[in-house]
N, C-alpha and C positions, 0 to 999 in steps of 0.2 A: 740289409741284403737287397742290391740290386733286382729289378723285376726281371724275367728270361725273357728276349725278345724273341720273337720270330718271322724271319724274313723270308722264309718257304713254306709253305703248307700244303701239304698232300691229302686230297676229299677225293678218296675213292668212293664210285658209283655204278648203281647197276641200274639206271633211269628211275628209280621206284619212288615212290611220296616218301619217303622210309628217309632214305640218303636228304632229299633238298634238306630234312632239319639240320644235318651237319655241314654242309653248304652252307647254310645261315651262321651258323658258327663260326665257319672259317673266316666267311664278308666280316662280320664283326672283329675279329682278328686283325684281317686283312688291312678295316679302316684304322684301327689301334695301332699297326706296328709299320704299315705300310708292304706287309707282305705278299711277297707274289704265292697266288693259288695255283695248284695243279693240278684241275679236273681230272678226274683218271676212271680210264675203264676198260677191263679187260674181258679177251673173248676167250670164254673157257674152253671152249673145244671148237677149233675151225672144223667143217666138212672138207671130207676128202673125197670128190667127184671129182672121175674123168669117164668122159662121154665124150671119145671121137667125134661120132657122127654129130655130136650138136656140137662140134668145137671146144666142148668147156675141159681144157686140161685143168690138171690140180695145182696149177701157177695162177691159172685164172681164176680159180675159187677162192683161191686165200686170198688173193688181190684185192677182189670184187668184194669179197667178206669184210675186209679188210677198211675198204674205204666208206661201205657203208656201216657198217662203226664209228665212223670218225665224221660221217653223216648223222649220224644217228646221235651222238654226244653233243655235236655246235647245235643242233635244233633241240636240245634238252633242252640245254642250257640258255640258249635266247628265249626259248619259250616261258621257260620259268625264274628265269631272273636279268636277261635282257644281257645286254655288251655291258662288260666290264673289262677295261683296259690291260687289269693287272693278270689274269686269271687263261693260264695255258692250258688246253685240250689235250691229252693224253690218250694213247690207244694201245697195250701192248696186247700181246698172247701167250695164253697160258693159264697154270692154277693161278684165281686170284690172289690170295693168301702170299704166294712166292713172288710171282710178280709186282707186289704192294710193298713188300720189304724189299726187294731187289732195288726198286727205283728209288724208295727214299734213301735206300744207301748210298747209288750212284752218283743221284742229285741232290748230296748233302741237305736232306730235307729236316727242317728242323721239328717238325710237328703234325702227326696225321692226326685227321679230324676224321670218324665214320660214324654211321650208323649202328645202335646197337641189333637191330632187328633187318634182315635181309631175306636166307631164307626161312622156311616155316614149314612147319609138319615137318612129313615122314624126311623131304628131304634133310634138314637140318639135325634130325637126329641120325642120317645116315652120315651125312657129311659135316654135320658142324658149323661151327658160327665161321665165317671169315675174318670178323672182328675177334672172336676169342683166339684164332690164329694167328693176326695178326702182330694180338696183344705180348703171344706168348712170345714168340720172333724176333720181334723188332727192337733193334738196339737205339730207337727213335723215337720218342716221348706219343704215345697215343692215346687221344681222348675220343673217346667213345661217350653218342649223343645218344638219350632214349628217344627215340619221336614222340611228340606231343599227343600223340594220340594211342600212346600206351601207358603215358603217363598217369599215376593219382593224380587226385585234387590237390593231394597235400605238396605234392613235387611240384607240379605247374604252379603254386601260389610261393614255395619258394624259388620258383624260376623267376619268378617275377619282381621279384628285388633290384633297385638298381647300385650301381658301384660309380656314384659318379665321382670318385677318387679314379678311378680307371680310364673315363671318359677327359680328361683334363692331359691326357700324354699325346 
């Protein structure tokens, strides 16, 4: 049996310490199969301000919302893992969850990579995992990463194995 390759990888992010573990995932992929990443991040709810008298119509809010998002994701990402050639900045709007499946359909993505842990508390039992939405969704193979720092001892010591059968492709 041939290995699956993958030459797309979709790491959705909400800037958290949470997501970079799956980002680390995807880089190890990435160097493995030569895949291009898709940093992605969606704005769940644009505001809707319009303020004549200060100019701000509601074209200029989503706009401005909009770019700073897409400001806010290239300074993530340099800050915490620097330029990397292969790895495109993504910005849509909308539910994450829908948004996340939408693109990796469009953009024949062969493999999301997230975070198992996003929100927490009350939110998350109101609204749920985005990763368990995702999961249920997606007609696109999704590995879901626990962050290190939720992890046992026993799972970090089996993280820590290595596959240098894997490392040789």
């Amino acid at each position: 049996m041939a290995l699956k390759e993958f030459k797309k990888i979709l790491v959705p992010t909400d800037y958290s310490e949470m997501s970079l573990s799956a980002l680390e995932y995807a880089l190890t992929f990435s160097r493995m199969f030569g895949a291009q990443i898709y940093l992605f991040h969606t704005l769940d709810t644009i505001p809707v301000l319009s303020l004549e008298s200060m100019d701000l119509t509601t074209e200029s809010v989503i706009y401005e919302t909009e770019q700073n998002a897409k400001s806010d994701l290239h300074a993530f990402k340099v800050s915490r893992i620097g330029e990397i050639p292969n790895l495109t900045e993504v910005v849509r709007k909308g539910v994450a969850e829908d948004q996340i499946v939408k693109f990796a359909t469009e953009e024949d993505i062969d493999l999301i990579i997230m975070a198992t842990h996003g929100r927490s508390g009350i939110a998350h039992i109101l609204m749920g995992s985005v990763a368990e939405k995702v999961v249920q969704r997606s007609e696109v193979p999704v590995l879901t990463v626990k962050p290190e720092s939720t992890r046992s001892t026993a799972s970090t010591l089996a993280g820590a194995v290595e596959y240098p059968q894997l490392e040789k492709r």
